[in-house]
Steps between C-alpha positions, in 0.01 A plus 500: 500500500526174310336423175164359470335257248695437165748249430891502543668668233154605332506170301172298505529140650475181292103442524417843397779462205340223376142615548575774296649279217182290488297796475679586189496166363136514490461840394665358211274227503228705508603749193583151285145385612301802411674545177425097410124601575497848317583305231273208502172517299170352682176399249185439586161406299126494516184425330711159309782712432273749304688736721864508574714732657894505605636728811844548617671431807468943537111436455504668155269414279713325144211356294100448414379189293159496429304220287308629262188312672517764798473801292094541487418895458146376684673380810780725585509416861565147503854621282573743750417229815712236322802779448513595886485128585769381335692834577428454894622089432834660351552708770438248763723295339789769463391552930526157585885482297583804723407388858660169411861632432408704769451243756832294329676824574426534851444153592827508646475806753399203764863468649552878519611586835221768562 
């Protein structure tokens, strides 16, 4: 009964050689890029810059500045409003850094033969 499927010799033909060197190229790629971003800080500020915060490319939290001016014991909520602003800003930020190097990553998955 002859042999089905498989290639001669067991070796993989030149295409799927090379297909499997991209994909390890860019796996690279990918572990340089997400490193680059871990590492980058993102700010963002409200209220006049009376507050400023900084995230990192992980989406952790590195630093509060407050103005003085925003500190009023009688309105507590417009602090608090200003703080999750300019935290969700950061954030966004740090998101929009992601999807980018995500989409320079895989731009290139157009030619793949699949």
């Amino acid at each position: 009964m002859a042999k089905r499927g498989g290639f001669p010799g067991g070796a993989m033909p030149g295409n799927m050689s090379n297909l499997m060197k991209q994909a390890q190229r860019m796996q690279r790629q990918m572990e340089e890029g997400q490193k680059e971003l871990e590492s980058r800080e993102f700010t963002a500020s409200v209220g006049g810059g009376a507050v400023e915060v900084a995230v990192n490319g992980k989406k952790e939290l590195l630093r509060v500045k407050l103005m003085e001016d925003i500190v009023d014991p009688e309105d507590i909520e417009t602090l608090q409003d200003s703080i999750v602003a300019a935290v969700n800003e950061a954030m966004r930020q740090a998101d929009e850094a992601s999807a980018a190097l995500m989409g320079k990553m895989t731009g290139g998955l157009g030619g793949l033969p699949f």
